[in-house]
N, CA, C and O atoms as a Tripos MOL2 file, in Angstrom:
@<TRIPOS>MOLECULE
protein
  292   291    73     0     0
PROTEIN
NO_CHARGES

@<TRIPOS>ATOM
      1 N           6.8910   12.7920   12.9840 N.3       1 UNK1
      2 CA          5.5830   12.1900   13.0370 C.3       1 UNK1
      3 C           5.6430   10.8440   12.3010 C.2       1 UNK1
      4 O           6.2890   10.7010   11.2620 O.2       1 UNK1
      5 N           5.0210    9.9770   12.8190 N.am      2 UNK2
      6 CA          4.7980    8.5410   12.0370 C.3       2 UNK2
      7 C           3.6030    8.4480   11.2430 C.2       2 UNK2
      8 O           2.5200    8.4690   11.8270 O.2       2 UNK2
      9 N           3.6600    8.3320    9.7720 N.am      3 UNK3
     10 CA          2.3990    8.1300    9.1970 C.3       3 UNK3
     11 C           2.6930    6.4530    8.5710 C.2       3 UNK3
     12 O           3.6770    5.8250    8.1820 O.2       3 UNK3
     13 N           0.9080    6.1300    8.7760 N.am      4 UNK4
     14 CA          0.9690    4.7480    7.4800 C.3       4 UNK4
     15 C          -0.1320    5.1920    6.9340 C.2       4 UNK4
     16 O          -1.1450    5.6570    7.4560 O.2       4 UNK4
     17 N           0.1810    4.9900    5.7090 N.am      5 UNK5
     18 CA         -0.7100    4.6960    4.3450 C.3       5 UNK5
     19 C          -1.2940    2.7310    3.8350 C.2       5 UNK5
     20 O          -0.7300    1.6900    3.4970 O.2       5 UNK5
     21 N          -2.5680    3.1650    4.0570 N.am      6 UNK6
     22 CA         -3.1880    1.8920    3.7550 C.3       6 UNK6
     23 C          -3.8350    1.7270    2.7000 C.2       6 UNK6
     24 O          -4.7920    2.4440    2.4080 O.2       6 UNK6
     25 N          -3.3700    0.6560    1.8920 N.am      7 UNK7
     26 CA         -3.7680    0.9980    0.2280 C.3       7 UNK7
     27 C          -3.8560   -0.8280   -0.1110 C.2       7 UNK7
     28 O          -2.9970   -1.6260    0.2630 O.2       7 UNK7
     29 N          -5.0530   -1.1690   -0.8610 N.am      8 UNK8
     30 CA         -5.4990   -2.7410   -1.2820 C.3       8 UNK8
     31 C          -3.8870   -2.9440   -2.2920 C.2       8 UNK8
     32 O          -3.4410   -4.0880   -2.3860 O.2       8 UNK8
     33 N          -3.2220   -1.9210   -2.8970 N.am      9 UNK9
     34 CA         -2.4750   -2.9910   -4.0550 C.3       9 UNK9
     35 C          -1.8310   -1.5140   -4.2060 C.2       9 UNK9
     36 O          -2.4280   -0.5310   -3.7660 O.2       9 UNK9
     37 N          -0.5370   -1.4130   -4.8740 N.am     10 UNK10
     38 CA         -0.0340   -0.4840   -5.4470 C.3      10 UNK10
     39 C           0.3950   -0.9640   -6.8850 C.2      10 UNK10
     40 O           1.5600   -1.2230   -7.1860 O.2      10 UNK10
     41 N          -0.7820   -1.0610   -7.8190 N.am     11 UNK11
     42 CA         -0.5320   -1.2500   -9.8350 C.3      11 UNK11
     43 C          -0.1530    0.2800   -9.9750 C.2      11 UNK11
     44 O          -0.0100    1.0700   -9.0410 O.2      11 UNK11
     45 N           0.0010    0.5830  -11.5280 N.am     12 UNK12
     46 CA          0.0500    1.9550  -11.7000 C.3      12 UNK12
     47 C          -0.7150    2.7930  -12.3090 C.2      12 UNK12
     48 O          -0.6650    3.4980  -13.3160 O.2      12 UNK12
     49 N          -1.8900    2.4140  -10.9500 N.am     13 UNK13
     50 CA         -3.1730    3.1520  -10.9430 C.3      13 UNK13
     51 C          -2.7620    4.6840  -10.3120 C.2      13 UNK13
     52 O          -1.6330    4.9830   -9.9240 O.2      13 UNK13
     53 N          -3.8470    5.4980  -10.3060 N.am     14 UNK14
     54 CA         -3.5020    6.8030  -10.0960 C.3      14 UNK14
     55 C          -3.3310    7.2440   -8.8320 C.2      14 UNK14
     56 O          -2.5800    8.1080   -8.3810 O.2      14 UNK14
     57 N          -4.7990    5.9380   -7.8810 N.am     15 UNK15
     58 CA         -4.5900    5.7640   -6.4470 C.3      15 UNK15
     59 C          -3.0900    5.8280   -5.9310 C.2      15 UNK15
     60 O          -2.5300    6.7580   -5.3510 O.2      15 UNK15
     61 N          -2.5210    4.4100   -6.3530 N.am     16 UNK16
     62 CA         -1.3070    4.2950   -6.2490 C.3      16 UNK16
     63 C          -0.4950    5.2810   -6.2420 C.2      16 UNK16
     64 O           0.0320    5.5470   -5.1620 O.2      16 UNK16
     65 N          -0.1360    6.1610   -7.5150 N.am     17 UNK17
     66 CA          0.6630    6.9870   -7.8570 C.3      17 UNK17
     67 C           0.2880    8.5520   -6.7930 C.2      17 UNK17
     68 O           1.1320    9.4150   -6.5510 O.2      17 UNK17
     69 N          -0.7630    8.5710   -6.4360 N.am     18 UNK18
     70 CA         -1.2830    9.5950   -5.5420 C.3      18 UNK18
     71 C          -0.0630    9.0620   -4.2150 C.2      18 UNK18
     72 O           1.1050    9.4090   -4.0350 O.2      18 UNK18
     73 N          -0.8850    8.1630   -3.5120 N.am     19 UNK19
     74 CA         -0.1810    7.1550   -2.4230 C.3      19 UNK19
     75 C           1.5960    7.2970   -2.4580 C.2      19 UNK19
     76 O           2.3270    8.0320   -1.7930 O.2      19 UNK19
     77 N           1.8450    6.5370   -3.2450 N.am     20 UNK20
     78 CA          3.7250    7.0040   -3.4600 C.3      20 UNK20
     79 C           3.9220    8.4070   -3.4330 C.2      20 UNK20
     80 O           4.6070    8.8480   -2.5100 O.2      20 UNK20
     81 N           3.3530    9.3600   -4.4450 N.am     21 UNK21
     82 CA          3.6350   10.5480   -4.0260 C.3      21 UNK21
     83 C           3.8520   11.1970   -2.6870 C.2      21 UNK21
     84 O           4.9680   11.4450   -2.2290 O.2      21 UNK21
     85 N           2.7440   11.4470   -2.1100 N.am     22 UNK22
     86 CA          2.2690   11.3010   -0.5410 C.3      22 UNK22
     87 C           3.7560   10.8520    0.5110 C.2      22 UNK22
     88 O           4.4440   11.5980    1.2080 O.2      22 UNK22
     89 N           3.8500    9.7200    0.3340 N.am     23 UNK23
     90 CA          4.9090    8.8040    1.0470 C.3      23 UNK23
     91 C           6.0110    9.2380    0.9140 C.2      23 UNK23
     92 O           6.8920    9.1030    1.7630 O.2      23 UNK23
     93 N           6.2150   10.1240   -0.7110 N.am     24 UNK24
     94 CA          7.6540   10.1610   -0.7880 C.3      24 UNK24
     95 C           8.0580   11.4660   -0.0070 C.2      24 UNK24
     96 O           9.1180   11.5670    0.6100 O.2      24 UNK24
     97 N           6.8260   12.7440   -0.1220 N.am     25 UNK25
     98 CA          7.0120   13.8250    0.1600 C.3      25 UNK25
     99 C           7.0210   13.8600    1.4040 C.2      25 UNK25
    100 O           7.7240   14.6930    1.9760 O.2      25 UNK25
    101 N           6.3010   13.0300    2.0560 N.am     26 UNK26
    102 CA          6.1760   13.3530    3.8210 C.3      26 UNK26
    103 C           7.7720   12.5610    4.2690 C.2      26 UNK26
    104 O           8.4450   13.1790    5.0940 O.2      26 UNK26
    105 N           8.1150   11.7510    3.9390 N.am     27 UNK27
    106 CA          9.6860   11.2800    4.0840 C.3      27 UNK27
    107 C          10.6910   11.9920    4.0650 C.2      27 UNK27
    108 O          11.5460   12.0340    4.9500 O.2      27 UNK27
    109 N          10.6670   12.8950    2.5990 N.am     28 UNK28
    110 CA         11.4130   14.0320    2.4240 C.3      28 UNK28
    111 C          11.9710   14.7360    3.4450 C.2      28 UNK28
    112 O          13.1430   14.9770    3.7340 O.2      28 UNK28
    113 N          10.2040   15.2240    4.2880 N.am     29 UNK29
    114 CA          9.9510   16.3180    4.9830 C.3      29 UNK29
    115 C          10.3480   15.9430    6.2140 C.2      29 UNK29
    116 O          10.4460   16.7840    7.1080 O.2      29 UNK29
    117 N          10.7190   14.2170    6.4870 N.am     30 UNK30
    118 CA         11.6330   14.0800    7.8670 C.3      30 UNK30
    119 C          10.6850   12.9590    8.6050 C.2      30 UNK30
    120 O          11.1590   12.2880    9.5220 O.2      30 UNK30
    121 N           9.1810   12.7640    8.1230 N.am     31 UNK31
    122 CA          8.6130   11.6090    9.0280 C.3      31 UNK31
    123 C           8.6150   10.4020    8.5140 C.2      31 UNK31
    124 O           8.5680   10.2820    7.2890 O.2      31 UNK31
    125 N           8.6660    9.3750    9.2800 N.am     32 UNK32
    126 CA          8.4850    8.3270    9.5080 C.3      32 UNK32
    127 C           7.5570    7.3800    8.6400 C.2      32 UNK32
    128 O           6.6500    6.7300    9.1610 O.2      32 UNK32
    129 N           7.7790    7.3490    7.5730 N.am     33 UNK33
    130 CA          6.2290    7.2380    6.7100 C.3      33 UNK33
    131 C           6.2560    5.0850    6.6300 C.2      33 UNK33
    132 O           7.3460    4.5810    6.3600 O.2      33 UNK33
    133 N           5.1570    4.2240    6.8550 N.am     34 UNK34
    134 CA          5.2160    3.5620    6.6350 C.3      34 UNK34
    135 C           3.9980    3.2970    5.4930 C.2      34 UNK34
    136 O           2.9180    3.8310    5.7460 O.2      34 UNK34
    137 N           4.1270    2.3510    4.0120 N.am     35 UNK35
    138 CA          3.0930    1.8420    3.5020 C.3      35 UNK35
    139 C           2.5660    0.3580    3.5990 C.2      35 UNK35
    140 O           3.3060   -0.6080    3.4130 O.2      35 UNK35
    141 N           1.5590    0.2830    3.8300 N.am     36 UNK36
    142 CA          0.7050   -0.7900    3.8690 C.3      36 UNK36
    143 C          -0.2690   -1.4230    2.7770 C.2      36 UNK36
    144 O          -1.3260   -0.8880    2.4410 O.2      36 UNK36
    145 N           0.2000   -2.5960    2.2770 N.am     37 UNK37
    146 CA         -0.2000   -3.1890    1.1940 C.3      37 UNK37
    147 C          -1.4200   -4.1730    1.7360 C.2      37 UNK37
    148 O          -0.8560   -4.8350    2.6070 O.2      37 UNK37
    149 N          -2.5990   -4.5480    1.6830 N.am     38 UNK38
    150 CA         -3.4850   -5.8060    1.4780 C.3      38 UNK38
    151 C          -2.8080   -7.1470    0.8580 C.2      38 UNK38
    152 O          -2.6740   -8.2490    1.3910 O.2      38 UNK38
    153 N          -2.4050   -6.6840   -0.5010 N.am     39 UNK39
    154 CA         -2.0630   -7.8530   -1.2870 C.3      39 UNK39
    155 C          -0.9320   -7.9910   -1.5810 C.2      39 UNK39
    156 O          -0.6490   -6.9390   -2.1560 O.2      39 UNK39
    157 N           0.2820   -8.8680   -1.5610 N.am     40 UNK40
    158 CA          1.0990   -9.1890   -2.1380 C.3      40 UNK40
    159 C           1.8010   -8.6630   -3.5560 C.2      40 UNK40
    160 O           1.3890   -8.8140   -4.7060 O.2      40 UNK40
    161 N           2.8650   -8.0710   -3.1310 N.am     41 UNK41
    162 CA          3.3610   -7.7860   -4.5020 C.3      41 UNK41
    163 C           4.9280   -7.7950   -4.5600 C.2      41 UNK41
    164 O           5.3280   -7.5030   -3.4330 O.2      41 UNK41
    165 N           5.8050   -7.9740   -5.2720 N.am     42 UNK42
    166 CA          6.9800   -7.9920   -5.0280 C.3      42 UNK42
    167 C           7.6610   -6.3830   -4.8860 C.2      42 UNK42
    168 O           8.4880   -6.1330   -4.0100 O.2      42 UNK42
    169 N           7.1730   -5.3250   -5.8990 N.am     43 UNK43
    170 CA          7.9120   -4.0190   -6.0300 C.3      43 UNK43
    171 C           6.3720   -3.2950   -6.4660 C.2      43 UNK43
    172 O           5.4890   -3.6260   -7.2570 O.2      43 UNK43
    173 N           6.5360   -2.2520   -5.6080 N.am     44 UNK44
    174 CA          5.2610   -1.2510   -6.1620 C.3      44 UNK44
    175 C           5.9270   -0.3840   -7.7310 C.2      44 UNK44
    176 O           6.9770   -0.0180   -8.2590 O.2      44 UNK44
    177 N           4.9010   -0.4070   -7.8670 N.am     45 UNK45
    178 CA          4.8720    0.0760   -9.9250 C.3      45 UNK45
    179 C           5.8100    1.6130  -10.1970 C.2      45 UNK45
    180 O           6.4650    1.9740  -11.1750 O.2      45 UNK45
    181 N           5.5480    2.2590   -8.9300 N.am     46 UNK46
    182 CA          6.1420    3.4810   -9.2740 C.3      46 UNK46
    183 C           7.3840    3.5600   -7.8910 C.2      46 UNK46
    184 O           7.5410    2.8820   -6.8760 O.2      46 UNK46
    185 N           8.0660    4.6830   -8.4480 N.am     47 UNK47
    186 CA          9.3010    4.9370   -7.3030 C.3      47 UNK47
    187 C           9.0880    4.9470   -5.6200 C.2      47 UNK47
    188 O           8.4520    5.8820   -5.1350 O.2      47 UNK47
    189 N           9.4760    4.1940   -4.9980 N.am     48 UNK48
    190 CA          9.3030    4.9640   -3.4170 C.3      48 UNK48
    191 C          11.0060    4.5450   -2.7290 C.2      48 UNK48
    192 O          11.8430    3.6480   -2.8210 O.2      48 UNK48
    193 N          10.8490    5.5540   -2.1860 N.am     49 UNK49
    194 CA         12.4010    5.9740   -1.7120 C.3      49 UNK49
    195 C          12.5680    5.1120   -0.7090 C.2      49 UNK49
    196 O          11.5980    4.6280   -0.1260 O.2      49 UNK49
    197 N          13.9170    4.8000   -0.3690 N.am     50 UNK50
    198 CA         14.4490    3.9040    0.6810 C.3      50 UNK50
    199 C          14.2370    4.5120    1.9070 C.2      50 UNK50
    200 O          14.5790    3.7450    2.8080 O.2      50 UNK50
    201 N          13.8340    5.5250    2.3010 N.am     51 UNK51
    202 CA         13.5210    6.1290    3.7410 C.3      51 UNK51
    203 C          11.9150    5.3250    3.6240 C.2      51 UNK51
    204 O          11.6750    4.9540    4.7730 O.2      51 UNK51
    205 N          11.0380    5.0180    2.9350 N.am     52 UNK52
    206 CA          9.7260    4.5620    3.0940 C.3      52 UNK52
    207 C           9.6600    3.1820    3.4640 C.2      52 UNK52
    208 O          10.3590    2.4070    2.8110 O.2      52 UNK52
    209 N           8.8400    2.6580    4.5340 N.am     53 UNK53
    210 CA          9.4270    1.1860    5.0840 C.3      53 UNK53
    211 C           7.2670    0.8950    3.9540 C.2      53 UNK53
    212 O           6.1010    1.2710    3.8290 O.2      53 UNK53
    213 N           8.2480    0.0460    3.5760 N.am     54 UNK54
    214 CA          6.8820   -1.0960    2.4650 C.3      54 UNK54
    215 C           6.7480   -2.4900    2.9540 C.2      54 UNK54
    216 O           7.5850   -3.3870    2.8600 O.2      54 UNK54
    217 N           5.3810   -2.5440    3.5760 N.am     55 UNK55
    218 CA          4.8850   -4.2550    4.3750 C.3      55 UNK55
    219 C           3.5890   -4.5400    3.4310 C.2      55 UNK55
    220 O           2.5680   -3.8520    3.4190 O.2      55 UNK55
    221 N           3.8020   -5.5100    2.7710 N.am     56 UNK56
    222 CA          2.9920   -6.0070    1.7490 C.3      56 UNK56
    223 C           2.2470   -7.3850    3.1460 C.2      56 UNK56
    224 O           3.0690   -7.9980    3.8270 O.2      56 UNK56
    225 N           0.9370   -7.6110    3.3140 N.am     57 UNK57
    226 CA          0.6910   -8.4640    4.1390 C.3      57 UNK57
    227 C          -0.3020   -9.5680    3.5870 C.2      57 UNK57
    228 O          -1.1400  -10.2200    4.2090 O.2      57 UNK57
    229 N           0.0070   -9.5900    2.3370 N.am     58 UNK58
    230 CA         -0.9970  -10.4820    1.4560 C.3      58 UNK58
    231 C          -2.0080  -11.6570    2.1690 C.2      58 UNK58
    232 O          -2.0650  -12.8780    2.3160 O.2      58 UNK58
    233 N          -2.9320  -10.1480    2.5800 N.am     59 UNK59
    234 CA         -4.2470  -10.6210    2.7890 C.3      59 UNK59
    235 C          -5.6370  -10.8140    1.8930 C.2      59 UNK59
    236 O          -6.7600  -11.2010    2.2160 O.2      59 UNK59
    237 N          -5.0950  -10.3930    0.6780 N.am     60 UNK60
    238 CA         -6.0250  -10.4090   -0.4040 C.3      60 UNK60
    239 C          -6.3660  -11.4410   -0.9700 C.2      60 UNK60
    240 O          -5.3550  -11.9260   -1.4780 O.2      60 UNK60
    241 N          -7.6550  -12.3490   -1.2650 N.am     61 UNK61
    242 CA         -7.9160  -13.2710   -1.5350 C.3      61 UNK61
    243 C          -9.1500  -12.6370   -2.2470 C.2      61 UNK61
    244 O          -9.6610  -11.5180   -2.1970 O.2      61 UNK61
    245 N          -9.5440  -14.2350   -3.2010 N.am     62 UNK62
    246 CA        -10.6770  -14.3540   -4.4580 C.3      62 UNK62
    247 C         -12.0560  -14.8060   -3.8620 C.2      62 UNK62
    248 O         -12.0830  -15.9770   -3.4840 O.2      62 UNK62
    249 N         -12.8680  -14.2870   -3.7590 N.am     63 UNK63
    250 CA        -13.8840  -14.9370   -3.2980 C.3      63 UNK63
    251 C         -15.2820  -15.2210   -4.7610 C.2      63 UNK63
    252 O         -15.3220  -14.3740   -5.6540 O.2      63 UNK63
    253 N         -16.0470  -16.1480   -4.7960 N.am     64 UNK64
    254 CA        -16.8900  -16.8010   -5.7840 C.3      64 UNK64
    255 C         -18.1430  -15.9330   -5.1560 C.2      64 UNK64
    256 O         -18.7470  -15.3730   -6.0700 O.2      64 UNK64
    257 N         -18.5770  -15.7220   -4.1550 N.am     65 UNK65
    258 CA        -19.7810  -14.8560   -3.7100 C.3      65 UNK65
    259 C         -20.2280  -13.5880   -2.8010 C.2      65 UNK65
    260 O         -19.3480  -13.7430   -1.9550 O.2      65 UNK65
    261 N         -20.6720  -12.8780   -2.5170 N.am     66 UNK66
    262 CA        -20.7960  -12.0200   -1.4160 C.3      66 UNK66
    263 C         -21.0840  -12.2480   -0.3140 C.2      66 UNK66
    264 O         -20.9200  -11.3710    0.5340 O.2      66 UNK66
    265 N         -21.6220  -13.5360    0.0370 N.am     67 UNK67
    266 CA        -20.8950  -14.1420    1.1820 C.3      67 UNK67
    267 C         -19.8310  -15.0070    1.4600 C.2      67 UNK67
    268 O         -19.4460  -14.7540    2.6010 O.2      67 UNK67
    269 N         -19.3990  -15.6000    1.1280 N.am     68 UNK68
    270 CA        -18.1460  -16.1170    0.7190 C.3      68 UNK68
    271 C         -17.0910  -15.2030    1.4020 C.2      68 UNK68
    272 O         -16.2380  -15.5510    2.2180 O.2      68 UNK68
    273 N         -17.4550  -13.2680    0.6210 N.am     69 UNK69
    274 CA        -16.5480  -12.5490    0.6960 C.3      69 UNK69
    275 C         -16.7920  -12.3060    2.1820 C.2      69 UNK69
    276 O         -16.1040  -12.6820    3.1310 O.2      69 UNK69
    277 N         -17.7570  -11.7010    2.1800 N.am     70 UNK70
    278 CA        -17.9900  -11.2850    3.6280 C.3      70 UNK70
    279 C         -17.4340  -11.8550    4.9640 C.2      70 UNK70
    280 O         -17.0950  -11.2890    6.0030 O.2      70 UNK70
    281 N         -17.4580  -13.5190    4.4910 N.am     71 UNK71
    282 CA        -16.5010  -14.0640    5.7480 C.3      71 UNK71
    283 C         -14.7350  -14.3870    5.5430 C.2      71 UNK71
    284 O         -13.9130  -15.0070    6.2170 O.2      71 UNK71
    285 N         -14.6750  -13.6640    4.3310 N.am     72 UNK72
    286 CA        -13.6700  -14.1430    4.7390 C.3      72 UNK72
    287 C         -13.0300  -12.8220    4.9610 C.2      72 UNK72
    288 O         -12.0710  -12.9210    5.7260 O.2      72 UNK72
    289 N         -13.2790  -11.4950    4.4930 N.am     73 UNK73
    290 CA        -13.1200  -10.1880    5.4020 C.3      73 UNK73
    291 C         -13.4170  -10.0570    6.9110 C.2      73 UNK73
    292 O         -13.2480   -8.9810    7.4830 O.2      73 UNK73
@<TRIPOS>BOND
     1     1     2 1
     2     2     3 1
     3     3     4 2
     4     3     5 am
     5     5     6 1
     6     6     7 1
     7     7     8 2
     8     7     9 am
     9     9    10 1
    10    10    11 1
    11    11    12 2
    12    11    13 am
    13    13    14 1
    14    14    15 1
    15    15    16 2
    16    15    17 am
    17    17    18 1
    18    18    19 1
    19    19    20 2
    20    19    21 am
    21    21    22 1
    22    22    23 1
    23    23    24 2
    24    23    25 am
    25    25    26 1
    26    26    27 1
    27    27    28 2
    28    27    29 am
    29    29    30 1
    30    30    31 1
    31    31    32 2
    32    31    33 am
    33    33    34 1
    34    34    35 1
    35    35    36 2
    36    35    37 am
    37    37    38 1
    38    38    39 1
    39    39    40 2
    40    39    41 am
    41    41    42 1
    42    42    43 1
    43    43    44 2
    44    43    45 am
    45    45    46 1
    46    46    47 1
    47    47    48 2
    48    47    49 am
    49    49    50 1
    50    50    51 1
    51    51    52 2
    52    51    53 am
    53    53    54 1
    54    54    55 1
    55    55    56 2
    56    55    57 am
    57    57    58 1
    58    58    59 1
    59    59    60 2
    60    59    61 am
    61    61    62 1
    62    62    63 1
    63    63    64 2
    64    63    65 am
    65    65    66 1
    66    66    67 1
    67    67    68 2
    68    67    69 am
    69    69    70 1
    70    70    71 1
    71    71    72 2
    72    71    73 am
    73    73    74 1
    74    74    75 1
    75    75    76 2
    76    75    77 am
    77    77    78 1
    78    78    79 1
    79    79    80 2
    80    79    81 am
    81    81    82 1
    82    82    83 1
    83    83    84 2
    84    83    85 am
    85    85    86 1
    86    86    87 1
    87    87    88 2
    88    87    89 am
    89    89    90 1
    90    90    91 1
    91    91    92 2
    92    91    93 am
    93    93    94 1
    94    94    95 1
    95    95    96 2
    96    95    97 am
    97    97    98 1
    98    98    99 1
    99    99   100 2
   100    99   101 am
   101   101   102 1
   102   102   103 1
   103   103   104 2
   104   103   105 am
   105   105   106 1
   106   106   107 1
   107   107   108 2
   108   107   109 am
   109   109   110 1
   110   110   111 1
   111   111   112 2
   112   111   113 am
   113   113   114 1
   114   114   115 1
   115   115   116 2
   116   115   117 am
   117   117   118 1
   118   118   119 1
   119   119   120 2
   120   119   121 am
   121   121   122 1
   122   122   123 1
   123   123   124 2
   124   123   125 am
   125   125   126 1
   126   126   127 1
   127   127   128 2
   128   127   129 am
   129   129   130 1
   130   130   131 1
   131   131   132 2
   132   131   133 am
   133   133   134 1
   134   134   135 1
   135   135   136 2
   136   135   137 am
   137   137   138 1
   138   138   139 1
   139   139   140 2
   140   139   141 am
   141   141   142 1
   142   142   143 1
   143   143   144 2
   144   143   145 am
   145   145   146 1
   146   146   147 1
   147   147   148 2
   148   147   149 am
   149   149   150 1
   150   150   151 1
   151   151   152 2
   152   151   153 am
   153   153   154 1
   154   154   155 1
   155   155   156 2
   156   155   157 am
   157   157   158 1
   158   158   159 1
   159   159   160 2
   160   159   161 am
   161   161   162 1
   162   162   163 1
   163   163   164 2
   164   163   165 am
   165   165   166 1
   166   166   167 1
   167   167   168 2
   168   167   169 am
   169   169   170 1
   170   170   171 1
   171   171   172 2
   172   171   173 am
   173   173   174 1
   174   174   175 1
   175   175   176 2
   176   175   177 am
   177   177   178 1
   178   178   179 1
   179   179   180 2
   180   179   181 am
   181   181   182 1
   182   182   183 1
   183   183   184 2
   184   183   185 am
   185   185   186 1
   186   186   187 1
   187   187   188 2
   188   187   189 am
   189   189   190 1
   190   190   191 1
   191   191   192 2
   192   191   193 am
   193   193   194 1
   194   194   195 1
   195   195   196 2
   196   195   197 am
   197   197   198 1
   198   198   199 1
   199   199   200 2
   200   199   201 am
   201   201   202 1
   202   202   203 1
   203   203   204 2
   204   203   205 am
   205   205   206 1
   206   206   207 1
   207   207   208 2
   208   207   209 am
   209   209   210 1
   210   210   211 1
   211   211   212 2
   212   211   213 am
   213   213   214 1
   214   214   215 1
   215   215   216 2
   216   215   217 am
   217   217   218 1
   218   218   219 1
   219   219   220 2
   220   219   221 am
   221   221   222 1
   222   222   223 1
   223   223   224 2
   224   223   225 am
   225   225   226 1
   226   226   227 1
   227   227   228 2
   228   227   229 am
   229   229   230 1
   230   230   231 1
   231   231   232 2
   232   231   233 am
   233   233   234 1
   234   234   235 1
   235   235   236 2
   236   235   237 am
   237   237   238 1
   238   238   239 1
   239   239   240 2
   240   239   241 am
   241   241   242 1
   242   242   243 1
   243   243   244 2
   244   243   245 am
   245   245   246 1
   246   246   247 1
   247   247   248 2
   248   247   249 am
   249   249   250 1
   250   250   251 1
   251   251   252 2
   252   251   253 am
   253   253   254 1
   254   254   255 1
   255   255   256 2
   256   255   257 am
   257   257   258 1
   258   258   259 1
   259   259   260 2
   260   259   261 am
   261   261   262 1
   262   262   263 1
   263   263   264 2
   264   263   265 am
   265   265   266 1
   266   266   267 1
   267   267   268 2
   268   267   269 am
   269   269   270 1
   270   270   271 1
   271   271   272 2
   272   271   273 am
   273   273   274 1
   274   274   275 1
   275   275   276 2
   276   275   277 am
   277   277   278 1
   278   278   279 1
   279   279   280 2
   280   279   281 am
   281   281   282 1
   282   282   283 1
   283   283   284 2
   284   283   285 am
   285   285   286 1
   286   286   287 1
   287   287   288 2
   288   287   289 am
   289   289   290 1
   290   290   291 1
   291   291   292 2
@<TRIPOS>SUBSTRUCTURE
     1 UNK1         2 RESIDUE 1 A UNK
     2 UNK2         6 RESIDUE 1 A UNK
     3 UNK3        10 RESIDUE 1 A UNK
     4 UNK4        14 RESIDUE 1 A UNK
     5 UNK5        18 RESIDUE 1 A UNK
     6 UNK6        22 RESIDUE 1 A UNK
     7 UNK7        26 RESIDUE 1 A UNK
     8 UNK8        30 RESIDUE 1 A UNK
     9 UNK9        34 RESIDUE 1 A UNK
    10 UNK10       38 RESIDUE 1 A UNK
    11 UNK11       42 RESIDUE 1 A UNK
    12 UNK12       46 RESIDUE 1 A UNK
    13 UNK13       50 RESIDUE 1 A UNK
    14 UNK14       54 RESIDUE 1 A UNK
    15 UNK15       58 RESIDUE 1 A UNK
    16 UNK16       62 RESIDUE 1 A UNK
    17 UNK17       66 RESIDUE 1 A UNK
    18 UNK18       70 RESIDUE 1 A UNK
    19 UNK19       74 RESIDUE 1 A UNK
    20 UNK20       78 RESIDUE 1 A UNK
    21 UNK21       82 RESIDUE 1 A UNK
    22 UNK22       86 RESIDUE 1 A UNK
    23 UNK23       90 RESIDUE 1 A UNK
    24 UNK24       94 RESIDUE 1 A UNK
    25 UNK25       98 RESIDUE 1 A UNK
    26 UNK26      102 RESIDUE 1 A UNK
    27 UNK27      106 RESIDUE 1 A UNK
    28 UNK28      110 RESIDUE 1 A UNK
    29 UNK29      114 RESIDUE 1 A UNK
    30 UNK30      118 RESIDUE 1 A UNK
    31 UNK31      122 RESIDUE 1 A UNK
    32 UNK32      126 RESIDUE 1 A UNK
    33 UNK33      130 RESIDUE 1 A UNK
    34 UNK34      134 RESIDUE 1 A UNK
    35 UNK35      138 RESIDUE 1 A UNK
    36 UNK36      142 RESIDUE 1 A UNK
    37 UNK37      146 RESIDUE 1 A UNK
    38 UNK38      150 RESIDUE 1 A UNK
    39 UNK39      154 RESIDUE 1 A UNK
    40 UNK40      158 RESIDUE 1 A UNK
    41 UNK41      162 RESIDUE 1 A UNK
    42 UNK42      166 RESIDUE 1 A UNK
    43 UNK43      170 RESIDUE 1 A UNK
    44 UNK44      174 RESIDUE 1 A UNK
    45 UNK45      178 RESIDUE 1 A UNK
    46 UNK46      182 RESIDUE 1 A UNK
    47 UNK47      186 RESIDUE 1 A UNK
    48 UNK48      190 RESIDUE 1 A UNK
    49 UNK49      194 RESIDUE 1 A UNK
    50 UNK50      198 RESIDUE 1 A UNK
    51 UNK51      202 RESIDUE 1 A UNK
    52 UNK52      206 RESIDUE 1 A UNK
    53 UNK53      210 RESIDUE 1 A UNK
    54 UNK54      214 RESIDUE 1 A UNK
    55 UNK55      218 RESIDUE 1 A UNK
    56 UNK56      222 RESIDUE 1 A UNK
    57 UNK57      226 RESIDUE 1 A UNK
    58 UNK58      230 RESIDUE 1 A UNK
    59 UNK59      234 RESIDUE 1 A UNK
    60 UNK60      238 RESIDUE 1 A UNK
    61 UNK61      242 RESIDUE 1 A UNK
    62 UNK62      246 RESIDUE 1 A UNK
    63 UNK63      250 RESIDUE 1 A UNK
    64 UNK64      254 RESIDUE 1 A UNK
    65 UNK65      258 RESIDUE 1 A UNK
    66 UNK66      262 RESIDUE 1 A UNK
    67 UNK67      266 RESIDUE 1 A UNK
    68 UNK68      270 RESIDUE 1 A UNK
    69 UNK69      274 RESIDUE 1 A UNK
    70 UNK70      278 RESIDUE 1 A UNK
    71 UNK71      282 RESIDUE 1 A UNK
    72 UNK72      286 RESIDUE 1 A UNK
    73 UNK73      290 RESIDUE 1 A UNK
């Protein structure tokens, strides 16, 4: 089976650490696991195994207002 996991950032928040978990175990278990980053990062904070394909697509940007944000989501 092919899974992706879609996650804004992998810090070593608990989200995160949930997320890697997840990724590492379903890999283990033989599927296809891809993770998906929002923002740019060079190495996620916690372990993920070389069977896990990691695409960081640094789409994350700063916005000054709630509309501002809105367009640029």
């Amino acid at each position: 089976m092919k899974i992706i996991l879609v996650i804004h950032a992998l810090p070593g928040g608990g989200t995160g650490r949930v997320l890697i978990y997840m990724a590492n175990y379903w890999a283990k278990a033989g599927h296809h696991v891809t993770v998906l980053t929002l923002e740019k990062s060079d190495s996620p904070f916690y372990f993920l195994t070389d069977s896990v394909k990691w695409i960081s697509l640094d789409l994350a940007c700063d916005s000054t207002t709630f509309v501002e944000g809105m367009l640029k989501t």
